[in-house]
C-alpha positions in Angstrom: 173.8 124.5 49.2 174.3 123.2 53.2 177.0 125.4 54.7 178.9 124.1 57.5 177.8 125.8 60.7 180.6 125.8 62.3 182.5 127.6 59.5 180.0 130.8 59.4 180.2 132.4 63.0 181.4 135.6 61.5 178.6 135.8 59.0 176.2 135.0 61.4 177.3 137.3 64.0 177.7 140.0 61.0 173.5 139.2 60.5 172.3 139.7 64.5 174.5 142.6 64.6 172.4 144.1 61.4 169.2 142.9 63.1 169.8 143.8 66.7 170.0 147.6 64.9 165.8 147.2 64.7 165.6 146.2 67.8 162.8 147.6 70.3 163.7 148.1 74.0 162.7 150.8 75.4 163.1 149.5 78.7 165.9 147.2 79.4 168.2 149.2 76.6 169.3 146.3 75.7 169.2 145.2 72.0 169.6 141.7 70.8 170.0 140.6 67.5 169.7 136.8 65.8 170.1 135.4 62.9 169.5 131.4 61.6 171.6 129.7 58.9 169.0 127.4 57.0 169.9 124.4 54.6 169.8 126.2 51.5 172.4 128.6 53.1 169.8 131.5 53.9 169.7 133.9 57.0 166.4 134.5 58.8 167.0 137.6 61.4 164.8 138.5 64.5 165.4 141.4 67.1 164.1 141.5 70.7 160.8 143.2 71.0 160.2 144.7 74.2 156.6 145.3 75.8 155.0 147.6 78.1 153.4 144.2 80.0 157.0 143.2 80.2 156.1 139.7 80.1 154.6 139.6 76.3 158.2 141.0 75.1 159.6 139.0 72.5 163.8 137.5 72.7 165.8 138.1 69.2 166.1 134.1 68.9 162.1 133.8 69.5 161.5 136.1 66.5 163.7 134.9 64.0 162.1 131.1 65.2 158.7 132.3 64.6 159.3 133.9 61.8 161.0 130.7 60.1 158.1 128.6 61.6 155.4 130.9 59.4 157.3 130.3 56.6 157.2 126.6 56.8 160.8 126.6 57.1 161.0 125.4 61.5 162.9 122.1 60.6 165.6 123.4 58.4 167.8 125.4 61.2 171.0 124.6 61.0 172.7 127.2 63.6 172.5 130.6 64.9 174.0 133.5 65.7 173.4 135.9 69.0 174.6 139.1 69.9 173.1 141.6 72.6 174.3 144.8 74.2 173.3 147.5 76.2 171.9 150.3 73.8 173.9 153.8 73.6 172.1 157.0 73.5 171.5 156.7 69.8 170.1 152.9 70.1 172.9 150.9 69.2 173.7 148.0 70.8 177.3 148.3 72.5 179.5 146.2 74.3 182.5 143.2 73.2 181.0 140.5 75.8 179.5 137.5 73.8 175.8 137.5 74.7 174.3 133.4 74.5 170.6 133.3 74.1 168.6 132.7 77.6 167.3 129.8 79.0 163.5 130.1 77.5 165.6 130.3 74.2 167.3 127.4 74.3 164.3 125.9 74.8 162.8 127.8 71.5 165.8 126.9 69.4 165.6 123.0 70.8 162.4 122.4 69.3 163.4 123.7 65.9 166.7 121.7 66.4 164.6 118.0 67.4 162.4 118.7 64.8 165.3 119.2 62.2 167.2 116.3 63.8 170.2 118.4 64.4 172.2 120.2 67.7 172.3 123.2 66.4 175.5 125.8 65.8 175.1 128.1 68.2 177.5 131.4 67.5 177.4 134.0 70.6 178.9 137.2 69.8 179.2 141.1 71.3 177.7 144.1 69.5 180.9 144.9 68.9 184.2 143.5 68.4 185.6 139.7 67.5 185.0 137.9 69.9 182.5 134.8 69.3 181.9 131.8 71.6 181.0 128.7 69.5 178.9 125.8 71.3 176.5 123.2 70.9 172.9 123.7 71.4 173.5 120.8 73.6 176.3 121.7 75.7 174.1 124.7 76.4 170.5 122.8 77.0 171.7 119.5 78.2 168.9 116.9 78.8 166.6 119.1 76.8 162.8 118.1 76.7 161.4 118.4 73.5 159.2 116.9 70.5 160.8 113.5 71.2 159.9 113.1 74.4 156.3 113.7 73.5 156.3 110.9 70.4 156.6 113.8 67.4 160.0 114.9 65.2 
């Protein structure tokens, strides 16, 4: 059952929200949630995971990859949904600004896309409110280096 990914922005935005609620950052405050739309119409969520050693802290979009990766499941991302917002004093994520996933993301959500042979849906949204910006993965990673270029997908 293939949903269209451009016709589930609000369901998708509805899924990060829900996941960005178990996100862990202690030290930017700032929770992120994603959520991926597969073929068969399934949501697979991530939340950022922050680090003492700030550099091993994990985006949203990087769990909710890797998480689809261990289940076999990398090539059948159709699109994604990304909110983010700076955490209130009882840890939820605040703010109406769409939040679009950061450049070592794109890069993240490219492979999964090449390997899928799709440009992914990519849904930005606020932790709260209605607004949603809607792109391509590849008006937002133009010229993107990925499995292709190495001979694999």
């Amino acid at each position: 059952m293939t949903q269209d990914p451009i016709e589930t922005p609000a369901r998708l935005i509805a899924a990060a929200r829900e996941a960005a609620r178990h996100a862990h950052a202690p030290y930017s405050r700032f929770a992120v949630g994603a959520a991926l739309l597969m073929t068969d119409g399934s949501l697979i969520t991530g939340a950022n995971v922050e680090n003492a050693s700030y550099g091993l802290s994990l985006c949203a979009e990087t769990v909710a990859i890797a998480t689809a990766s261990a289940a076999g499941r990398l090539r059948e991302v159709v699109a994604v949904g990304v909110i983010g917002g700076a955490m209130d004093a009882d840890g939820r994520a605040t703010g109406t600004a769409p939040v679009s996933p950061c450049g070592r993301c794109r890069q993240v959500l490219n492979e999964a896309a090449q390997l899928g042979g799709r440009d992914l849906a990519v849904h930005c949204g606020g932790a709260e409110g209605d607004a949603i910006a809607s792109y391509r993965l590849s008006e937002l990673l133009p010229h993107a280096f990925g499995p292709a270029d190495l001979g694999i997908g």
